[in-house]
N, C-alpha and C positions, 0 to 999 in steps of 0.2 A: 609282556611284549610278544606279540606273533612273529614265527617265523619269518614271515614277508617282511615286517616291518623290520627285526634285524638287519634281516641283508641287505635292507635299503640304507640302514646308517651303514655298515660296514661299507657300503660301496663308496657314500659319501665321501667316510672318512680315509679311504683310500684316496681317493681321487685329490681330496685336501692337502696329503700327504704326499703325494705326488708334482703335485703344483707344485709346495714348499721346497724339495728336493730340485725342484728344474732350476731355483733361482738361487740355490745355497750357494755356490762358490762365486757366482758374481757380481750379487748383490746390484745389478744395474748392469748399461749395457757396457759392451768392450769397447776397447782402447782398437782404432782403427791403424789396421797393418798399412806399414810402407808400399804395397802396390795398392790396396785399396788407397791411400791418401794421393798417390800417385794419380793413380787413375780419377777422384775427384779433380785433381789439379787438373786433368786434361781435359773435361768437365769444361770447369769455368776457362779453360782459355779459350777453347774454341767459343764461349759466349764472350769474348774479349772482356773477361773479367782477369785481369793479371795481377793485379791487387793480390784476389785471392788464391792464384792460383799459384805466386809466387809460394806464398805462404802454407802452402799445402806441400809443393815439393821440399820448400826447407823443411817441414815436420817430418818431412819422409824419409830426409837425410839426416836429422835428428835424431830418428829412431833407427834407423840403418845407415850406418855412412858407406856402405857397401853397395848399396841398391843402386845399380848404376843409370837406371830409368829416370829414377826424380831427376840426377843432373844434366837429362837431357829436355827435363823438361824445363829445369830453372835456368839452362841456358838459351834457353828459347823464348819463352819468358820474359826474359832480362833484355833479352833484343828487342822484344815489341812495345818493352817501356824504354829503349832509346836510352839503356845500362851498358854501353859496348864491352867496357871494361869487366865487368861482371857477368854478362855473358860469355866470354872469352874464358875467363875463369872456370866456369862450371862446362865449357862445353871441353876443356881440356882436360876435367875432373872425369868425364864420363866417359873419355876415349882413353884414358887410363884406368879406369876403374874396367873397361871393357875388355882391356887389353886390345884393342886397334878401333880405327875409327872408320864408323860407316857416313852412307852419305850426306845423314841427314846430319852427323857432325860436321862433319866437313863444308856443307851449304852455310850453316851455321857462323863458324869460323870465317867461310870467308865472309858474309856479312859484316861480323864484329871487328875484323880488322880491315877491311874496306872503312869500318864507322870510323876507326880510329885513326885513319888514314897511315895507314901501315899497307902501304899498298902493294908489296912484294911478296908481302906472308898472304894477302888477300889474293892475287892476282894465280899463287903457285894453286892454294887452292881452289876456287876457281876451274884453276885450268885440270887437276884432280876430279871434280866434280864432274866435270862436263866428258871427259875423257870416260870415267867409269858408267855413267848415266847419263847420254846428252837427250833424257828427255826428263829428268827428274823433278819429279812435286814433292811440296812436305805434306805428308796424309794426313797433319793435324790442322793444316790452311793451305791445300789445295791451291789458294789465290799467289801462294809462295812457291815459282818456280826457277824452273832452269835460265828462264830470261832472264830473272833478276841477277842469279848467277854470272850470265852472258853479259847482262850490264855491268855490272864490275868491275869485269875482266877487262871492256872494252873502254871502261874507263878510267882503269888502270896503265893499260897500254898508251891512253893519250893524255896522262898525265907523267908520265916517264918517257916522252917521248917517241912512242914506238907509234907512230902515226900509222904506219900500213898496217901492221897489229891488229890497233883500233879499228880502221876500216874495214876488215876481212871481219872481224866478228860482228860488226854493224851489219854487212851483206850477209855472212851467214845465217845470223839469227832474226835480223828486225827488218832491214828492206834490201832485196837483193836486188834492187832498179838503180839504189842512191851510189852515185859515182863520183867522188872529188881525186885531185889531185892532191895527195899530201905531204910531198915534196913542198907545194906551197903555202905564201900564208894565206892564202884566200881559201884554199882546198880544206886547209888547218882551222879556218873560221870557220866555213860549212861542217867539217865534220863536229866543231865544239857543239854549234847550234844544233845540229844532229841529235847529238846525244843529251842538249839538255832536251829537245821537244822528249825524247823517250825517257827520260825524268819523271816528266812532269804529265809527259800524257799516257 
């Protein structure tokens, strides 16, 4: 065997040896960490895949019940599958787990208990939200803002009777032209139909 030709097996069988070593302890690929599953989960929500996006954040809390991320994100989640109940749950799993709550729990929250028509826990926060951020989006859908918030609230106040409440946040946030009296019940019928057209439109 010639010199040249040794070194050419030797380099081979380096390199053979080498490969073999890169794959010795894991035999396949890895087990995905709680923010990477995290971070798919946010992934598929923003393509309004909640399905799986649900199921990413639970894997996340499965593997870390500390990782206080996933349960913000399977509380969010859970809202946009119309889960009120279980979003409320994890979105108070993650403001514990945070030790305090930021806004986008708190938008959260009140969502979930406006769902549940718990309208007093919705309306305080709400009025938290708006108070800390009155111009706040959620950065995971943008299309989820402070008006919804502002709906809420203002429809909170006219289902508890606080009818000027209600109107003062209709004029602050949605239309500062629309003027009833609601003192009356005619004023009190305008302002309902008010707020379902911002419902629905």
């Amino acid at each position: 065997m010639t010199k040249r030709t040794l070194l050419l097996a030797l380099i081979l069988i380096s390199s053979f040896l080498l490969l073999c070593g890169c794959g010795g302890d894991g035999d396949g690929p890895t087990e995905p960490t709680a923010p990477e599953l995290t971070a798919d989960g946010w992934i598929k929500f923003g393509a309004a895949n909640y399905a799986g996006a649900a199921s990413d954040f639970e894997a996340a809390i499965g593997l870390d019940p500390d990782y206080q991320q996933a349960y913000l994100g399977l509380g969010w989640t859970r809202l946009y599958q119309q889960s009120a109940g279980l979003a409320e749950s994890a979105l108070k799993a993650y403001s514990l787990k945070l030790g305090t709550s930021d806004n986008d729990a708190i938008a959260g929250l009140a969502l979930a208990y406006h769902a549940q028509d718990k309208l007093e826990d919705a309306m305080d926060q709400a009025n938290q939200l708006l108070s800390s951020n009155p111009v706040w989006n959620f950065s995971h859908d943008p299309s989820t803002n402070y008006l919804d918030i502002a709906l809420v609230l203002a429809h909170g106040y006219y289902e508890t009777g606080q009818f000027a409440g209600c109107l003062n946040v209709v004029q602050q946030y949605f239309d500062s032209g629309f003027n009833v009296d609601p003192s009356t019940d005619q004023g009190r019928d305008q302002l309902a139909a008010k707020l379902e057209s911002l419902y629905t439109g």
